[in-house]
LUMTI-268491 format. One record per residue (C-alpha): residue in one letter; x negated, y negated, z. Coordinates in nm, 2 decimals. Layout:
% residues N
   residu        u        v        w
        A        X        Y        Z
...
This chain:
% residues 141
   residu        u        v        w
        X     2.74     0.41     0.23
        X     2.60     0.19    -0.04
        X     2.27     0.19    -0.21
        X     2.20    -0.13    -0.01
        X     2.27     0.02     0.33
        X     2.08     0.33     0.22
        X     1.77     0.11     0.17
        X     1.81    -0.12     0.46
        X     1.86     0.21     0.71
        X     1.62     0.38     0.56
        X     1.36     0.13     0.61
        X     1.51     0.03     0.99
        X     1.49     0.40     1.07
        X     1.09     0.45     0.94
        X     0.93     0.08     0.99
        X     0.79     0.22     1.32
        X     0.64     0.53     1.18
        X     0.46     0.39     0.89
        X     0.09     0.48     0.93
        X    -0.16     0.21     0.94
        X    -0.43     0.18     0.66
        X    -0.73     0.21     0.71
        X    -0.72     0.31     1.06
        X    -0.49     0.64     1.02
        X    -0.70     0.74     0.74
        X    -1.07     0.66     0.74
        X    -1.20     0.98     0.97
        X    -1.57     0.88     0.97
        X    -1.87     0.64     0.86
        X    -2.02     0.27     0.90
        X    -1.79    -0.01     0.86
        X    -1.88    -0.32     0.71
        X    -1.62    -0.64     0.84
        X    -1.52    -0.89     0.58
        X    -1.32    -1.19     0.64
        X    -0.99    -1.22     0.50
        X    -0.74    -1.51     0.41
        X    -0.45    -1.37     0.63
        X    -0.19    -1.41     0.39
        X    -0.08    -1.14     0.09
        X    -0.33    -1.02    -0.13
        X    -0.27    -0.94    -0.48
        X    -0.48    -0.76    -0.76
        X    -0.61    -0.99    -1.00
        X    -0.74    -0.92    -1.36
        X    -0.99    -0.65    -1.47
        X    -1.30    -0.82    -1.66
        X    -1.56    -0.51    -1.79
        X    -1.47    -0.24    -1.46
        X    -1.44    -0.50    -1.18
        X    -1.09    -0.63    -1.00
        X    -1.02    -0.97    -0.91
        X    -0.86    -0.97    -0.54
        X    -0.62    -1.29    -0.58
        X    -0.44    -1.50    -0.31
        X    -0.05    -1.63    -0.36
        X    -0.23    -1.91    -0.56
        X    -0.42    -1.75    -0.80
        X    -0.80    -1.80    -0.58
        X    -1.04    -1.49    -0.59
        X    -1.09    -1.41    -0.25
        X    -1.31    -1.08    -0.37
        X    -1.45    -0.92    -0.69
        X    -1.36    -0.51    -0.63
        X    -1.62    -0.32    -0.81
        X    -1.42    -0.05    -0.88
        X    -1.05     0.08    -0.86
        X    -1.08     0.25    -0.56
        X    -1.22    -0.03    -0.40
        X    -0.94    -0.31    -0.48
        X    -0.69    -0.09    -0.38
        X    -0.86    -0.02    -0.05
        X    -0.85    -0.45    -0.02
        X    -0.48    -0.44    -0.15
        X    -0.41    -0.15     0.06
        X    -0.52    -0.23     0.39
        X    -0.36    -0.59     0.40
        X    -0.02    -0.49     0.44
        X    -0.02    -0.72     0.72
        X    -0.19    -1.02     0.58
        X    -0.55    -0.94     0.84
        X    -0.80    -1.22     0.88
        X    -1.05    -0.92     0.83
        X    -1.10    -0.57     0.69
        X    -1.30    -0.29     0.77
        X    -1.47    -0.11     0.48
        X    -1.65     0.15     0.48
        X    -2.01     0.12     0.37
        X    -2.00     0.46     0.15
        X    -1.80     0.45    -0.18
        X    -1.70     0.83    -0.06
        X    -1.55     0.77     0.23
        X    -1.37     0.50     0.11
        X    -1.22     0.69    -0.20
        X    -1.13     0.96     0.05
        X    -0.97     0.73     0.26
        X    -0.76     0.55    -0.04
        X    -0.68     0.93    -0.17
        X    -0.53     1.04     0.17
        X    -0.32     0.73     0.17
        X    -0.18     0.82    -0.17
        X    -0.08     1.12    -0.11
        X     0.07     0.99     0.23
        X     0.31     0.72     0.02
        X     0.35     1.00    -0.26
        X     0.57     1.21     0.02
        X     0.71     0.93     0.16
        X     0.82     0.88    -0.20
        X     0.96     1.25    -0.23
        X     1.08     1.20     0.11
        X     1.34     0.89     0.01
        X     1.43     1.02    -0.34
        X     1.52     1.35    -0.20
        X     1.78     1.16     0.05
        X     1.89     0.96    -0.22
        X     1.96     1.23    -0.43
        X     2.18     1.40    -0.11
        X     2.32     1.05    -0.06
        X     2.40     0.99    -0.42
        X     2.44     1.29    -0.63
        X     2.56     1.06    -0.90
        X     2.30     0.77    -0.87
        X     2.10     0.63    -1.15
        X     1.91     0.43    -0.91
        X     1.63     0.61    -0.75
        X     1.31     0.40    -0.84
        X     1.47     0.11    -0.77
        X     1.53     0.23    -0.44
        X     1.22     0.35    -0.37
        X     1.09     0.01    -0.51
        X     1.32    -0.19    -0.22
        X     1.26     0.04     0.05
        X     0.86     0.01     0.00
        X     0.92    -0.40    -0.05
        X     1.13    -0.35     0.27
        X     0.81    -0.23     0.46
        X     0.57    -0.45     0.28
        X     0.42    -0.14     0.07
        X     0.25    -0.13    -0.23
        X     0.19     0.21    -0.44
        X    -0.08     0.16    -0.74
């Protein structure tokens, strides 16, 4: 087996079992609905603690007013929504983005340890990692 296969099965075999953000992870609280583009979202610059939320051309779609909260927008539009629920506390929402770190941390753990038993020899592991998250349209801040 190649790296390449590795990455391609490796994706095939876990596309279905990805969770979902937010919906896995936010256990409680109001929601507010925001309207999206539906197409990729990017994070922008930071300008004095805020986050631009970009679109493939450069347009601020959203001005994050904190970390947490641009990777909850950056997050949650892995499949390019017309809307997003947010939650209306900054708590919930930071618990929410912190469960879903830790959930890509293991999945991280998770494909570097198989690549290891895979590759005992490879030099290769964060690129890997890198291709199997592009693979499943994941993003790890």
């Amino acid at each position: 087996m190649t790296e390449k296969d590795f990455i391609l099965q490796w994706a095939k075999k876990h596309a279905d079992s990805i969770k979902t953000f937010p919906d896995d992870f936010v256990t409680d609280g109001e929601m507010i609905n925001i309207p999206l583009p539906g197409q990729r979202l990017n994070m922008g610059e930071e300008l004095f603690g805020t986050f631009g939320i970009i679109d493939n051309t450069g347009h601020t779609i959203h001005t994050a007013q904190s970390l947490t909260e641009a990777k909850y927008y950056i997050y949650a539009n892995r499949s390019n929504k017309n809307s997003l629920s947010i939650p209306k506390d900054e708590k919930v929402m930071a618990a929410c983005v912190t469960a879903y770190e830790k959930y890509l941390d293991e999945m991280i753990k998770q494909i570097r340890k198989e690549y290891a038993k895979n590759f005992p020899e490879g030099i290769s592991q964060h690129e890997t990692v890198t291709q199997i998250f592009y693979q499943l349209a994941l993003v790890r801040f």
